[in-house]
C-alpha positions as CSV (number, residue, x, y, z in Angstrom):
1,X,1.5,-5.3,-7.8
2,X,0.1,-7.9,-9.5
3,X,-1.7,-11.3,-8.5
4,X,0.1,-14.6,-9.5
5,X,-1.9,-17.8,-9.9
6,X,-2.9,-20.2,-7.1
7,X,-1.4,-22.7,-6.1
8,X,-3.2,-26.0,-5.6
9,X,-3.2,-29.5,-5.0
10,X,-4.0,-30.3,-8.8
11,X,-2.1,-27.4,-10.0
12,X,-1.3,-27.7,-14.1
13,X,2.2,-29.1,-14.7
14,X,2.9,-25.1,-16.3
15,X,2.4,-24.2,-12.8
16,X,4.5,-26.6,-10.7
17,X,7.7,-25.5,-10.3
18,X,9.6,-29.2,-11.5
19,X,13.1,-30.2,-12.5
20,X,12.8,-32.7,-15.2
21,X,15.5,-35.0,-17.2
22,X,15.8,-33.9,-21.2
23,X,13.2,-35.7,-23.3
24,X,14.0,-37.6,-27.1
25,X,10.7,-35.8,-28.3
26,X,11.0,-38.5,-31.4
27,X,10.0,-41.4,-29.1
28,X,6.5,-41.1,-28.1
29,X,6.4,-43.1,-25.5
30,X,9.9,-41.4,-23.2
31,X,8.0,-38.1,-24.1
32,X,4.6,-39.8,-22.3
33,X,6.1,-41.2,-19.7
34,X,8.1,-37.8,-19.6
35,X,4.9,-35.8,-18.9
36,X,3.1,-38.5,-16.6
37,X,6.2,-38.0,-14.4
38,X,6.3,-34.3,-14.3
39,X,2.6,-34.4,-13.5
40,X,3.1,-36.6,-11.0
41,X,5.7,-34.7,-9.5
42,X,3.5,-31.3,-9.9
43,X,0.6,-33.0,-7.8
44,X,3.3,-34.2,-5.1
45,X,4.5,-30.6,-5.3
46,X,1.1,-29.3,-4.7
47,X,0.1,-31.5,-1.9
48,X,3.1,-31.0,-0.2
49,X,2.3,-27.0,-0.4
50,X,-0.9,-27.6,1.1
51,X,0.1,-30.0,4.2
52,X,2.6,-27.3,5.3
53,X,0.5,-24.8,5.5
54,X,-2.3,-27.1,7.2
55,X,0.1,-28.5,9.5
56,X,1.5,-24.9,10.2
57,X,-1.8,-23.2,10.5
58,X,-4.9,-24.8,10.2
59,X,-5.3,-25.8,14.1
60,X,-5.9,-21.7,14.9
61,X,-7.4,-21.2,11.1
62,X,-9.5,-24.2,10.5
63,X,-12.0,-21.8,8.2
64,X,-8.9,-21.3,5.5
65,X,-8.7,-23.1,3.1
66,X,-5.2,-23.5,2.6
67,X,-5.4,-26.3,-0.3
68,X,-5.4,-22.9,-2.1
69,X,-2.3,-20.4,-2.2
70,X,-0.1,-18.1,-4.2
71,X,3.1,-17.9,-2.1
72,X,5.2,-20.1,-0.5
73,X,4.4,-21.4,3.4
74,X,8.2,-20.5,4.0
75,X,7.5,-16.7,3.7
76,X,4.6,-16.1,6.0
77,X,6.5,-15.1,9.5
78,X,4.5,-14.6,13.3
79,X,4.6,-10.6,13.4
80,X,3.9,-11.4,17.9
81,X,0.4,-10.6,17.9
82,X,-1.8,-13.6,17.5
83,X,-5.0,-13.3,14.8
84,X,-6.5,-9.7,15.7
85,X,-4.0,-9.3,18.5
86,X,-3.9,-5.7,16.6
87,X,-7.5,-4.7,16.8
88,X,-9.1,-3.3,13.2
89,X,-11.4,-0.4,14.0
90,X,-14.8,-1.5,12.8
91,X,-17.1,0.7,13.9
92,X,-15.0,4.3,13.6
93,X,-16.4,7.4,15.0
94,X,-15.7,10.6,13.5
95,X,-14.9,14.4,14.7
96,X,-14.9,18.0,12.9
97,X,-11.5,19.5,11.7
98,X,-11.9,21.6,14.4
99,X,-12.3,19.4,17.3
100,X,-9.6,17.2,16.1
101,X,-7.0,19.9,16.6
102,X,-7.3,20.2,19.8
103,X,-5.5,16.6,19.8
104,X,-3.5,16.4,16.4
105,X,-0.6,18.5,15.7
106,X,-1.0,20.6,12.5
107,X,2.0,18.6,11.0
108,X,1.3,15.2,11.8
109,X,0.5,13.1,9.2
110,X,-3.0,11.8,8.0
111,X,-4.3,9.8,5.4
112,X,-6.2,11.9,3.2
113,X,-9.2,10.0,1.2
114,X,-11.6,11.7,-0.5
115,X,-14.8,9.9,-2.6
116,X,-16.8,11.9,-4.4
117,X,-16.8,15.2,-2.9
118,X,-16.7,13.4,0.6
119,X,-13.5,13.5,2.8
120,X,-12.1,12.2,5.8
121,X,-9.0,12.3,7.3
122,X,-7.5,8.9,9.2
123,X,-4.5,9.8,11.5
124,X,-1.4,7.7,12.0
125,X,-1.7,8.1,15.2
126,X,-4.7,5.6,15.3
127,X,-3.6,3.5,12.7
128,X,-0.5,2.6,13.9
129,X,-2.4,0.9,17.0
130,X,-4.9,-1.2,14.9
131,X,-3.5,-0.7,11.1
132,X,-7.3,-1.6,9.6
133,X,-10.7,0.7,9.3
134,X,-13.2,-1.0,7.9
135,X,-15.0,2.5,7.2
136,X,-17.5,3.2,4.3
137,X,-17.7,6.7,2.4
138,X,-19.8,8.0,0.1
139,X,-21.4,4.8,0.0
140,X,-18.2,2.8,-0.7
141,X,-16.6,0.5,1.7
142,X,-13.6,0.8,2.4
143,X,-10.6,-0.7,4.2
144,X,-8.4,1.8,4.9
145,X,-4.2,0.0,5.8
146,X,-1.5,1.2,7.3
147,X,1.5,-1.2,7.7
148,X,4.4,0.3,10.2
149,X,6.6,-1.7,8.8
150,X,6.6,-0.6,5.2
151,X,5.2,2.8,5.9
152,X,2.4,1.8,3.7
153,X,-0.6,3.4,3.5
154,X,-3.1,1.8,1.4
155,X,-7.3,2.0,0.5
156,X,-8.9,-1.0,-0.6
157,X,-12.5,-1.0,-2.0
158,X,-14.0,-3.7,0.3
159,X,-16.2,-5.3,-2.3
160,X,-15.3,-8.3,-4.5
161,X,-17.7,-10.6,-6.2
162,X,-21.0,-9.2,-5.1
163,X,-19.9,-9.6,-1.4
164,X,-18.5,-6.7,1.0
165,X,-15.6,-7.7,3.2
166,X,-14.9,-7.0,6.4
167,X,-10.7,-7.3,7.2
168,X,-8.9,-7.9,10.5
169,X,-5.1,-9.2,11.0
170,X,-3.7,-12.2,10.8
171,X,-0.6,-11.6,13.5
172,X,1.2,-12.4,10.0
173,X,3.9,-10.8,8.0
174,X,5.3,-12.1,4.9
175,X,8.2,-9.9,3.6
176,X,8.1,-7.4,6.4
177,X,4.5,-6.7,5.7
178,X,1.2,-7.1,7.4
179,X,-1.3,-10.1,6.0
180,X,-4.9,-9.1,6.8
181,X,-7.9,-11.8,6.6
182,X,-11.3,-11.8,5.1
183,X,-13.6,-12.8,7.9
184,X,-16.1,-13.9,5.2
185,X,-14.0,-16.8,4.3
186,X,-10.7,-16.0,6.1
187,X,-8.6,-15.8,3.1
188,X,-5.5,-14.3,3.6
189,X,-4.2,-11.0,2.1
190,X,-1.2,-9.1,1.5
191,X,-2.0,-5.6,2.3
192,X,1.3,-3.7,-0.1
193,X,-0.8,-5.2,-2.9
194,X,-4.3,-6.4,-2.4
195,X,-3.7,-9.8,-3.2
196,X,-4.9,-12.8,-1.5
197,X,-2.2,-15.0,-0.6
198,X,-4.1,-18.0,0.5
199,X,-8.1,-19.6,0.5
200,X,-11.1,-18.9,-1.3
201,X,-9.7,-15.6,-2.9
202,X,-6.2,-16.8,-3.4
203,X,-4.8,-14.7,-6.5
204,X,-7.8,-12.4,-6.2
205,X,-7.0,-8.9,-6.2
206,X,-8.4,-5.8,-4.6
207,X,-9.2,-2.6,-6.4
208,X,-6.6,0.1,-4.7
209,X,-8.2,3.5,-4.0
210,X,-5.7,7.0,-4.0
211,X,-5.2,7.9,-0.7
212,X,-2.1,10.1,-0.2
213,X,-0.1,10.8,3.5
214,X,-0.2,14.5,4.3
215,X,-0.1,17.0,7.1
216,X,-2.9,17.4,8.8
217,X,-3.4,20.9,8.0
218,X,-3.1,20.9,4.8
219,X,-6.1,18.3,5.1
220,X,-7.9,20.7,7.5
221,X,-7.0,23.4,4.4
222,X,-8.2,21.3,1.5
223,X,-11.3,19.7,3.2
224,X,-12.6,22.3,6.4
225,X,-15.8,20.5,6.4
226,X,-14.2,16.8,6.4
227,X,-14.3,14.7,9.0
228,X,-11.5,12.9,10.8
229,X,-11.1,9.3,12.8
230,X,-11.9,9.8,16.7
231,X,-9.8,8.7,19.5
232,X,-13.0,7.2,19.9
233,X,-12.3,3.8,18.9
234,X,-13.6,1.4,21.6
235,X,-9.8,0.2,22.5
236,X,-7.8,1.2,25.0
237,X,-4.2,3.0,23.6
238,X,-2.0,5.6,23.8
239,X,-2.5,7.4,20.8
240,X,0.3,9.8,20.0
241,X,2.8,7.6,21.2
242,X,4.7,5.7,18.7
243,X,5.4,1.8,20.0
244,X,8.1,1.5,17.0
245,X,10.4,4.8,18.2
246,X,13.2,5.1,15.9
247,X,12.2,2.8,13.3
248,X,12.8,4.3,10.1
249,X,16.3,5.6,11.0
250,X,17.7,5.1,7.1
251,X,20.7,2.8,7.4
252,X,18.9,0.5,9.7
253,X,17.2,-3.0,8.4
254,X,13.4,-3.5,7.9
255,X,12.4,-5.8,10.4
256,X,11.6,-9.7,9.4
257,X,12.1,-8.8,5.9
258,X,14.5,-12.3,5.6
259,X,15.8,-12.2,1.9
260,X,18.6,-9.0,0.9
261,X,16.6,-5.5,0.2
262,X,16.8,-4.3,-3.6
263,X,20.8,-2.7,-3.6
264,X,19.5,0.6,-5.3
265,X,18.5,2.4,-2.4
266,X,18.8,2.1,0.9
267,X,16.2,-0.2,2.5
268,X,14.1,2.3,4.6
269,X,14.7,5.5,2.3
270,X,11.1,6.9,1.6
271,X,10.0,6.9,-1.8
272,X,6.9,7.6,-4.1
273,X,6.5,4.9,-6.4
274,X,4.0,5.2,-9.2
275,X,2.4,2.5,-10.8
276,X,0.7,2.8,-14.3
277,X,-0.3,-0.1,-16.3
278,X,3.1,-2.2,-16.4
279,X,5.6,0.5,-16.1
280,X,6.7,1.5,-12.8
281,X,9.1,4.2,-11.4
282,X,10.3,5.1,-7.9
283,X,11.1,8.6,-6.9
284,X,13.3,8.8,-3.6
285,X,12.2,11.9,-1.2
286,X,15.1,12.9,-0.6
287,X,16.1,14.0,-4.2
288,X,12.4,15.7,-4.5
289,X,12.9,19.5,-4.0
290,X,9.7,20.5,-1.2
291,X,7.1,21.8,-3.2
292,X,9.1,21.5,-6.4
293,X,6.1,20.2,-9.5
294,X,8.2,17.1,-11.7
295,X,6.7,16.0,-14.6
296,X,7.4,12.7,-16.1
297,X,5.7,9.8,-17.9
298,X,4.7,6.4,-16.5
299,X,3.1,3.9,-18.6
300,X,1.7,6.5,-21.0
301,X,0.3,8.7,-18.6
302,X,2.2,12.0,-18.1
303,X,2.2,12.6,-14.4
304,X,3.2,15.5,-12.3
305,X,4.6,14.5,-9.3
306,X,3.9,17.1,-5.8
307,X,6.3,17.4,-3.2
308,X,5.9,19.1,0.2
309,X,8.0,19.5,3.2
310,X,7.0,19.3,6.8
311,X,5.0,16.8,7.6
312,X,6.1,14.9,10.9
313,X,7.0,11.2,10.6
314,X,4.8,8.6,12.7
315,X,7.9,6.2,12.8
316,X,10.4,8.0,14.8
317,X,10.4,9.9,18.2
318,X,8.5,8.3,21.2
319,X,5.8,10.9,20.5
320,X,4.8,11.7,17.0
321,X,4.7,15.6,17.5
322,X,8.5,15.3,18.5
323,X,9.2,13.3,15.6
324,X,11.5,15.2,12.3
325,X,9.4,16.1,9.4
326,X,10.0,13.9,6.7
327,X,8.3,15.0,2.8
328,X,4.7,14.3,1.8
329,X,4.3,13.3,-2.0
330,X,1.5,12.3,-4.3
331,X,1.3,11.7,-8.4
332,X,-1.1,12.9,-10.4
333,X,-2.5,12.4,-13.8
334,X,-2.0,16.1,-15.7
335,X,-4.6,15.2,-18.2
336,X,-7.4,17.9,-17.2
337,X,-10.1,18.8,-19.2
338,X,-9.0,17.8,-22.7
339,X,-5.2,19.0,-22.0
340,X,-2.4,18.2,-20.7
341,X,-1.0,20.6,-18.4
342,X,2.9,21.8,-17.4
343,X,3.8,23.1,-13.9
344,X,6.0,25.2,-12.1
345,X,7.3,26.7,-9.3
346,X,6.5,30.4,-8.4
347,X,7.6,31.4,-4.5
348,X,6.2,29.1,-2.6
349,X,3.2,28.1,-4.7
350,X,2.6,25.4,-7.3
351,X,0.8,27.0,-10.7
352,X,0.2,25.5,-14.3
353,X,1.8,27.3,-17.0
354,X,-1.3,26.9,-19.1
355,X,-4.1,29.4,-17.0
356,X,-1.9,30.1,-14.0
357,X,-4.0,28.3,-11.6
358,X,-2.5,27.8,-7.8
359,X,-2.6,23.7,-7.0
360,X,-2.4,22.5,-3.4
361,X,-0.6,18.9,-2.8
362,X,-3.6,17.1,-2.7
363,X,-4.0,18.2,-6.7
364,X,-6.5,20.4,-6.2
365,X,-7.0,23.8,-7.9
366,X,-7.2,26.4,-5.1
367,X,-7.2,29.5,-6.9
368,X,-7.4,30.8,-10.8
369,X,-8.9,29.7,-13.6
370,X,-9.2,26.2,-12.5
371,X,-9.9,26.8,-9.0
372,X,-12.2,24.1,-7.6
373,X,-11.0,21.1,-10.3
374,X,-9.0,18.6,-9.5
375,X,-6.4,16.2,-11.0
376,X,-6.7,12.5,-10.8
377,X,-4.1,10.4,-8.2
378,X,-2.4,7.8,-10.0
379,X,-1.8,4.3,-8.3
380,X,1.3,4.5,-5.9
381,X,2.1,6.4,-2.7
382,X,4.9,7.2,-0.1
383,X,6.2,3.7,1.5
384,X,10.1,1.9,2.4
385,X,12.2,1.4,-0.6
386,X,12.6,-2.1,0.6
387,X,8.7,-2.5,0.3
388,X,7.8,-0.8,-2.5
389,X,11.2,-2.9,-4.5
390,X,10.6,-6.5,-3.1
391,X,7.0,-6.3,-4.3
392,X,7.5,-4.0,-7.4
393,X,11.6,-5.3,-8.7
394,X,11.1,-4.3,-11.5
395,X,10.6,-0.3,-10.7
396,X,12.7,2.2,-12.4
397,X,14.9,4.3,-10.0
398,X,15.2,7.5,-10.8
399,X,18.5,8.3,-10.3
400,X,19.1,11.6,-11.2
401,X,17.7,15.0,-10.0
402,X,14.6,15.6,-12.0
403,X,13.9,18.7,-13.6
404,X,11.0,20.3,-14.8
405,X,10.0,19.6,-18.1
């Protein structure tokens, strides 16, 4: 998930993607002439770039400036919803555990985001009706994402360059997924990685925060004093219901994707990919053993992935609490405390074979010698093959069964 650079109007002639005629590099003047023309036609490139997306968009976004952008106009698709047709949640209200069960199944699934000893819980009940919270915890903003589409998750620290940004939606998609804007300088972002796609920001990139999906309980188990999001949200929906019922039915086709999903898997297969440094690897639920610890290494960093069955998918009956249960997963660095530790399975409970300690799936230490630590998230989560591929192709599969190491 990495930012590519901008595209301008006076791009470099590196940048501008040209098809020139082969130069005699001997004669100084064909190779000057040569590079004048491939400038020429990089600035003509450029230009062009820039009038299609003013002529496409800058009657409704005339605060954009799209002289400034990283993908190609081509891409960016109407979703249906026009700019904030889907509502962000800017001003989010919060309930205890407690009073939250009285309206959340124990199974259905949450995003769990803890900041320095501070938790909250954001159901995807709620975000699947306005898919931003511009929240703040523990004195960090945050924007906390879900995209339906892509079944991505993702928490974004809201603070770049000394300012703090607030994000709504575009009524965008490009590749299947939902482009948010800055209302700061409406620059356009591409929620799967963080990146701004077009304006001021354009090849910026957010810093990601660890935010696994999980069951609610095991939220309520982890965190008993945390908060979670209230129904509360000054709009008007039918929270529980699902408005995309049946829609990630594996087999079936992610929708406005418009270029052929990565062959390996199927497109809407769930999978944990893991990103760490420049290696990435993509482990497919449905060959992770529930509760089974892996261990594996990604870009240096041994990693232990968690596995848990049971938690209820937002994304396929009419109501959420009728839906299948579908696995939750998380990576997590095993460096702790100077070592590096091994897990295994024992009954029904996690345990590292170096002190015996009990670990829950949110890598924390729940009983033994280690009970109260807790390991360190690495960057990835649970989202759509398709999603996770077309913006990370060059992920390694796993292929095989894993087995503990």
């Amino acid at each position: 998930m990495h930012a590519k650079p901008f595209i301008t109007a006076t791009r470099s002639v590196t940048t501008g993607p040209c098809h020139t005629a082969p130069v005699n590099a001997s004669h100084p003047s064909a190779a000057g002439t040569a590079l004048i023309v491939v400038a020429l036609l990089a600035l003509t490139a450029g230009a062009a770039s820039a009038n299609e997306w003013q002529e496409k968009f800058a009657d409704r976004w005339p605060h954009t400036d799209f002289s400034r952008t990283t993908v190609e106009v081509s891409e960016i698709h109407s979703g249906g919803p026009p700019k904030d047709g889907i509502p962000a949640i800017d001003e989010p209200r919060f309930v205890a555990v407690d009073e939250a069960a009285d309206w959340l199944h124990p199974r259905e699934p949450v995003i769990a985001l803890e900041i320095d000893g501070e938790a909250r819980a954001y159901p995807l009940q709620i975000l699947i009706w306005h898919e931003i919270v511009n929240d703040r915890l523990a004195a960090t903003p945050v924007a906390v994402t879900f995209c339906p589409l892509c079944n991505a998750a993702i928490v974004f620290d809201r603070r770049l360059a000394g300012r703090v940004l607030d994000f709504g939606t575009t009524g965008k998609l490009r590749l299947s997924d939902l482009v948010m804007y800055d209302r700061q300088t409406e620059s356009w972002w591409q929620q799967f990685s963080g990146t701004a796609i077009a304006g001021d920001y354009a090849g910026r990139e957010l810093r990601r925060i660890a935010a696994p999906i999980v069951a609610f309980e095991d939220f309520r188990d982890a965190h008993p004093d945390g908060d979670v999001l209230s129904r509360r949200t000054g709009h008007r929906r039918n929270y529980g219901r699902n408005p995309y019922r049946g829609y990630d039915r594996v087999g079936d086709q992610p929708f406005l994707l418009r270029k052929p999903a990565d062959p390996r898997l199927p497109a809407m297969e769930r999978v944990l990919g893991v990103e760490v440094g420049d290696e990435a690897k993509v482990f497919p639920l449905s060959r992770l053993a529930a509760a089974v610890p892996l261990v594996d290494e990604v870009g240096g960093t041994p990693i232990a992935v968690f596995a848990k069955a049971g938690t209820l998918s937002a994304l396929d009956a009419g109501e959420i609490r009728a839906s299948r249960q579908v696995p939750a997963a998380a990576a997590y660095d095993r460096r702790l405390g100077g070592r590096t530790l091994s897990f295994e399975r024992r009954g029904d409970t996690v345990v590292d074979r170096e002190t015996g300690s009990r670990w829950n799936i949110l890598g924390h230490a729940i009983a033994g010698p280690l009970e109260g630590q807790r390991l360190s998230q690495v960057d990835g989560g649970v989202h759509f093959a398709f999603a996770w591929l077309v913006f990370n192709p060059d992920s390694v599969v796993v292929e095989t069964p894993l087995r503990l190491k």
